[in-house]
KEDREN-859990 format. One record per residue (C-alpha): residue number from 1; residue in one letter; chain; z, y, x. Coordinates in Angstrom, 3 decimals. Layout:
% KEDREN-859990
   pos   code   unit          z          y          x
   NUM      A      A          Z          Y          X
...
***
This chain:
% KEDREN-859990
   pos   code   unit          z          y          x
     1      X      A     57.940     48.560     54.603
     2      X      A     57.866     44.594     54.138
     3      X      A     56.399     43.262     51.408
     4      X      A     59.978     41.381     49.781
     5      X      A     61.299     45.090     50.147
     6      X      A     58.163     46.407     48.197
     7      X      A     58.532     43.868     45.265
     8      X      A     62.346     43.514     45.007
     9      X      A     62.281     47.545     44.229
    10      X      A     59.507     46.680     41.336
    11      X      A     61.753     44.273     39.960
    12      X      A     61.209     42.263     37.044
    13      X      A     58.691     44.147     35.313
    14      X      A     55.662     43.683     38.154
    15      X      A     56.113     40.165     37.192
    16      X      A     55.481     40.877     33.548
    17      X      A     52.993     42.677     34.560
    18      X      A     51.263     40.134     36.791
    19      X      A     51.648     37.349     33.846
    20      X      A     49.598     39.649     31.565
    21      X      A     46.906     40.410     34.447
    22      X      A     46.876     36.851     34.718
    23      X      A     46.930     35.649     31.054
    24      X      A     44.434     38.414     30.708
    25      X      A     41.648     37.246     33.787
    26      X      A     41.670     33.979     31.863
    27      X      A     41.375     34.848     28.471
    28      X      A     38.512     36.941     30.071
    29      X      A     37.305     34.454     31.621
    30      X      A     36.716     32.389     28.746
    31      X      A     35.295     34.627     26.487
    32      X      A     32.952     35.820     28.763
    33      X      A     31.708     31.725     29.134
    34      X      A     32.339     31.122     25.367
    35      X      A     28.690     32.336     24.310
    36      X      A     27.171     30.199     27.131
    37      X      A     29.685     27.151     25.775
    38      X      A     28.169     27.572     22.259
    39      X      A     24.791     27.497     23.501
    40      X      A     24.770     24.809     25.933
    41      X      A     26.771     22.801     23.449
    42      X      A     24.122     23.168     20.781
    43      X      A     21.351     22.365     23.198
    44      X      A     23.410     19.073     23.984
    45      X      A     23.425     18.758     20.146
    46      X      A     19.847     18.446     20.206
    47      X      A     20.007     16.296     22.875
    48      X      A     21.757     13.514     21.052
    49      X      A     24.898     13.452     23.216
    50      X      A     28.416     15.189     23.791
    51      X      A     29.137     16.759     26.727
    52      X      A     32.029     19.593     26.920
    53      X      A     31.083     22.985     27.412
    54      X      A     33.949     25.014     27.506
    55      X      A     37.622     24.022     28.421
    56      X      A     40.548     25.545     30.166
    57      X      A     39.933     26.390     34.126
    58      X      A     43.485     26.501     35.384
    59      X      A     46.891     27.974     34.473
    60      X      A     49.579     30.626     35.732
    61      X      A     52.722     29.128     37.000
    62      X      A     56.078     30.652     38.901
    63      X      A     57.328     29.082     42.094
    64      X      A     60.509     28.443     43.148
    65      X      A     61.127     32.186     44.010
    66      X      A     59.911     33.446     40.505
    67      X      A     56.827     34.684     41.315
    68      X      A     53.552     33.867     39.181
    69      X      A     50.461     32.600     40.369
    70      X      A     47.127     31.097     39.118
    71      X      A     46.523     27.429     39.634
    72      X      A     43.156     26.068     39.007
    73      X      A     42.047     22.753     37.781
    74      X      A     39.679     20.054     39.589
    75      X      A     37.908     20.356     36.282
    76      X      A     37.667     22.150     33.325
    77      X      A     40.408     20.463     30.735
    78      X      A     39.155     20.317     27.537
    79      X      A     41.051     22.426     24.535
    80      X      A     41.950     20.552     21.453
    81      X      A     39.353     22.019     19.237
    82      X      A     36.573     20.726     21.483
    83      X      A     38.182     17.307     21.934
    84      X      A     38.415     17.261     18.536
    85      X      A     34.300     18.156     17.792
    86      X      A     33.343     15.420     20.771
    87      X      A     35.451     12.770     18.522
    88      X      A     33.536     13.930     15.348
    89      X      A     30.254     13.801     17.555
    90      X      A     31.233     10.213     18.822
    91      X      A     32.038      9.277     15.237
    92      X      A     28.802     10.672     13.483
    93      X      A     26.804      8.842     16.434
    94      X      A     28.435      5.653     15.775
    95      X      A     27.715      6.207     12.078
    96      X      A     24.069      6.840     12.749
    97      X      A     23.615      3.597     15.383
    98      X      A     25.061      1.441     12.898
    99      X      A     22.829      2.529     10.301
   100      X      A     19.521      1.883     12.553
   101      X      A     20.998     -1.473     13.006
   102      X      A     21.686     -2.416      9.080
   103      X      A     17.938     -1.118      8.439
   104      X      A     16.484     -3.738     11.510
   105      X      A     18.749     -6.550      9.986
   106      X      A     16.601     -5.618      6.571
   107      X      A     13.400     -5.632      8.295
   108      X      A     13.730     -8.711     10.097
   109      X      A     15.257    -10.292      6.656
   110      X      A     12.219     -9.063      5.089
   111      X      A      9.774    -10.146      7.865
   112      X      A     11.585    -13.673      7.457
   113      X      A     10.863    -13.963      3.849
   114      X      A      7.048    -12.568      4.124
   115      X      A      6.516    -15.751      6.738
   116      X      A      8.353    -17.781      4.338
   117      X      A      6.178    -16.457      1.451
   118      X      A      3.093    -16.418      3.134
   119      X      A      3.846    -20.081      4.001
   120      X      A      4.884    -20.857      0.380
   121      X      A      1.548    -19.984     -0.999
   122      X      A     -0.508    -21.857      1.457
   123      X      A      1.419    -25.156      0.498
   124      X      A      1.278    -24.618     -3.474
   125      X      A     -2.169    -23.846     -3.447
   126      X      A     -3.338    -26.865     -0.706
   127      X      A     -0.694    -29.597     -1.508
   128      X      A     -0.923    -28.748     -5.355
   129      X      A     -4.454    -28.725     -5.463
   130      X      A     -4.821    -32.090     -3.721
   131      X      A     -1.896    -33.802     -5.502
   132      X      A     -3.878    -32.668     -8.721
   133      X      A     -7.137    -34.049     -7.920
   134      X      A     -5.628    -37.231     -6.600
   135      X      A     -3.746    -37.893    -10.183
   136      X      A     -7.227    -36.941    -11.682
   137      X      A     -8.752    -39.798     -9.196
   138      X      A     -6.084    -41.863     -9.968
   139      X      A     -6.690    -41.878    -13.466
   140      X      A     -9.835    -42.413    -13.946
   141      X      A     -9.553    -45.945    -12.087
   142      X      A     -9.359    -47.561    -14.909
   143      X      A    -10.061    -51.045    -13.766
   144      X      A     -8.074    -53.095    -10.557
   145      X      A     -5.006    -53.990    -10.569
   146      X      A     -2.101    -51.876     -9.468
   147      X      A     -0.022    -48.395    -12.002
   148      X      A     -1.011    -45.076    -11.732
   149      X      A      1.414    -44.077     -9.055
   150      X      A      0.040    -46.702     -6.876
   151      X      A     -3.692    -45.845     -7.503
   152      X      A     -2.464    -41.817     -6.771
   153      X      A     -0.632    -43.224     -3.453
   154      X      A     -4.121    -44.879     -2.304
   155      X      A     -5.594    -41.601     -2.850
   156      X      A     -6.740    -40.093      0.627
   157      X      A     -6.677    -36.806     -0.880
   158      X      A     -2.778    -37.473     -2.114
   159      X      A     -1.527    -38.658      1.346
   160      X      A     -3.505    -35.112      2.998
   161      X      A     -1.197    -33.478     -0.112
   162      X      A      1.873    -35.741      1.493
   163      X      A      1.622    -34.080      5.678
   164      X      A      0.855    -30.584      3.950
   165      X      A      4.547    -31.040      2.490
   166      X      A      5.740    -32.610      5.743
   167      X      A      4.444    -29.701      7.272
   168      X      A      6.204    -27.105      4.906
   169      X      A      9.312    -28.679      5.068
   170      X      A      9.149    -28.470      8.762
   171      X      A      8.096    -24.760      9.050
   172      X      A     11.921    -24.449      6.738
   173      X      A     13.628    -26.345      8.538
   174      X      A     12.727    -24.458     12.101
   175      X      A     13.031    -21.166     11.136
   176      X      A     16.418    -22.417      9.441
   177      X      A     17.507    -23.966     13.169
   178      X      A     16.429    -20.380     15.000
   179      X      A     17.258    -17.653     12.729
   180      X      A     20.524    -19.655     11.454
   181      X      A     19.841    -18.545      7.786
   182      X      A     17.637    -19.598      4.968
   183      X      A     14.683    -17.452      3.651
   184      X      A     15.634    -17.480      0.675
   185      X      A     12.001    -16.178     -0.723
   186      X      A     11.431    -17.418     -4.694
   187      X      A      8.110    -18.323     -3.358
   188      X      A      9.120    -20.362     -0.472
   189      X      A     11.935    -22.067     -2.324
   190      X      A      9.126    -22.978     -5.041
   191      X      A      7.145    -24.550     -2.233
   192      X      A     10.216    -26.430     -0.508
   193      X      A     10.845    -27.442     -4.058
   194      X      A      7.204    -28.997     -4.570
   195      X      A      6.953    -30.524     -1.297
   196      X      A     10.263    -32.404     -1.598
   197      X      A      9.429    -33.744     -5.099
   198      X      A      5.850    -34.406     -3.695
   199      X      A      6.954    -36.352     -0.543
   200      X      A      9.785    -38.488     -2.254
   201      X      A      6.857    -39.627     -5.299
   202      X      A      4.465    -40.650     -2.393
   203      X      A      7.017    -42.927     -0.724
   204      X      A      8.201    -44.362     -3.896
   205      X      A      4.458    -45.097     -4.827
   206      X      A      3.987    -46.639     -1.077
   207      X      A      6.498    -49.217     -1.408
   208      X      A      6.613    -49.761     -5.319
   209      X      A      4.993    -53.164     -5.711
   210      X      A      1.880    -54.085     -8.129
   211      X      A      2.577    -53.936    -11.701
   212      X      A      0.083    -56.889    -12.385
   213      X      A     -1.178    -59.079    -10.151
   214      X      A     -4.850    -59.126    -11.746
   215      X      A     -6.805    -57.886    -14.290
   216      X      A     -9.963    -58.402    -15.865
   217      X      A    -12.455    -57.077    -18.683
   218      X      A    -14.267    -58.973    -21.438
   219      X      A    -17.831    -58.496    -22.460
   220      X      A    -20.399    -59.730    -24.510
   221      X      A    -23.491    -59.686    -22.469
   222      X      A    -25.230    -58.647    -18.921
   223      X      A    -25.501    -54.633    -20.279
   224      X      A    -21.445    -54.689    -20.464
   225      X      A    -21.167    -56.769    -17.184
   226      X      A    -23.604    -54.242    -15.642
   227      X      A    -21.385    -50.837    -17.302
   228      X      A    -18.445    -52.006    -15.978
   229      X      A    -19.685    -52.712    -12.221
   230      X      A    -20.963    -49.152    -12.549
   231      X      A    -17.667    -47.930    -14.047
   232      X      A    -15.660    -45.344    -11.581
   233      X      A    -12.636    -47.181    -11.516
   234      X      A    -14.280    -50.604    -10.809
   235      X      A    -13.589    -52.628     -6.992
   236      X      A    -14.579    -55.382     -4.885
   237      X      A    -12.724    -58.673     -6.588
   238      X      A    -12.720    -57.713    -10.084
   239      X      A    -13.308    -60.076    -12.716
   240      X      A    -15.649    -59.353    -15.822
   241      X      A    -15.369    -62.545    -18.509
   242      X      A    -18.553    -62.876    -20.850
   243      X      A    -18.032    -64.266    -23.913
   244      X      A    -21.478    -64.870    -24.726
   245      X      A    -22.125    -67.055    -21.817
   246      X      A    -19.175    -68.190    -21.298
   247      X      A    -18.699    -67.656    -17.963
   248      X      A    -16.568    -65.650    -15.396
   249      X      A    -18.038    -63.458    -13.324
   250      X      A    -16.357    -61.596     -9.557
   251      X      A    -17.557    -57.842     -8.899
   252      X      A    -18.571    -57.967     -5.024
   253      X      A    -20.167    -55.321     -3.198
   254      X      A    -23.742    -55.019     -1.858
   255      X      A    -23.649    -54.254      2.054
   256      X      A    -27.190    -52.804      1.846
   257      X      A    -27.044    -51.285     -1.128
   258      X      A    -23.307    -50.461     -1.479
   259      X      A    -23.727    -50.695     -4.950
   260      X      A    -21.381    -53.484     -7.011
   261      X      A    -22.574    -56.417     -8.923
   262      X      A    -21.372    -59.193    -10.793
   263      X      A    -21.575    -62.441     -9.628
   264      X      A    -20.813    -65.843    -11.657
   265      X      A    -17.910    -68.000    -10.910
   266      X      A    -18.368    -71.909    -11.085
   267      X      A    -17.150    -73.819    -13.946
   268      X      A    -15.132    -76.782    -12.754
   269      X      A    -18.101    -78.462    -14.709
   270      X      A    -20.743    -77.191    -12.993
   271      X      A    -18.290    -77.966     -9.415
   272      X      A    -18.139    -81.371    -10.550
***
């Protein structure tokens, strides 16, 4: 007997029939691959990254004479309860890469301010310790002509204090042109602060003129002519005026001997 003869007797319930069979072979199908899904899908857990491991295989469809048959996919489609799980695994890995990229923005913030610090403390401790002694030199040159500030400004040991601010200054300013921030370190700021105060007093004490244009000391004999040419502050050109003799006397400095002595001045008497 043909086989249209053979189905049109079973009539419509062989194609119930074969719809369940069908249904049935799938649902099968998947369960049988379902324990395998879950334990691929937790090894790709481990693994860091999403990949589907179960999914729908194909479907049962009727053709145009009302029969059913099984189609099957290219590739497994995914069901909606594993697309959904890949989006929460694609959202809790973006959650995770953003947070290894705020902690690196920390560290190199925090690397940024150690330089700055580090930096900072080299400047306080060299430029403050020079600009100290040089006010301390400064000071104690109590004869010449000329203020304090200028007397600090001649200081060799304040203009080494004046390029160790140049140089911290500099250091800011490039890590300011490649990082495009500032450090924003308390220490660093402090030593910015110093060197900016430091470097505008040394120019203002390079071109503020002399005070007085000369200066001189009185005594009443050759001992007090003799302490003040072996004073600290004294120099080549000062003048010493003894009352006893009467005479005025230049400070001028021994080439052999280095040493400074006191030499008399002609009267316009004694010129005459």
């Amino acid at each position: 007997m043909p086989e249209e003869m053979i189905l049109d007797s079973l009539g419509p319930e062989y194609d119930e029939a074969e719809d369940w069979e069908s249904d049935d072979a799938f649902a099968e199908a998947d369960d049988s691959v379902e324990d395998l899904g879950e334990r691929a899908q937790r090894r790709r857990r481990r693994n860091g990254r999403y990949r589907p491991g179960r999914g729908v295989r194909g479907m049962t469809v009727r053709d145009g004479d009302g029969r059913a048959r099984n189609v099957a996919f290219p590739a497994r489609l995914a069901t909606d309860a594993e697309t959904n799980r890949g989006l929460a695994s694609q959202e809790v890995a973006r959650r995770g890469l953003e947070e290894r990229i705020d902690r690196l923005e920390a560290r190199n913030r925090q690397q940024l301010k150690n330089s700055s610090s580090v930096s900072g403390i080299v400047t306080l401790l060299l430029g403050g310790g020079l600009t100290a002694f040089s006010l301390f030199k400064a000071q104690q040159a109590a004869a010449g002509s000329g203020s304090l500030l200028n007397k600090w400004a001649d200081q060799s040991t304040a203009q080494m204090a004046t390029l160790s601010s140049v140089s911290q200054l500099a250091a800011t300013g490039a890590k300011m042109l490649v990082t495009g921030r500032y450090h924003r370190s308390g220490i660093g700021i402090a030593a910015d602060a110093f060197a900016a105060v430091q470097i505008a007093g040394f120019t203002v004490a390079s071109f503020q003129p002399s005070s007085t244009v000369s200066k001189h000391t009185v005594v009443s004999n050759e001992d007090g002519r003799n302490r003040v040419a072996a004073s600290p502050g004294a120099a080549d050109g000062d003048l010493i005026y003894d009352t006893t003799a009467q005479t005025w006397f230049v400070l001028s400095r021994d080439f052999v001997s280095n040493a400074l002595t006191a030499v008399p001045q002609p009267t316009n008497a004694a010129a005459a």
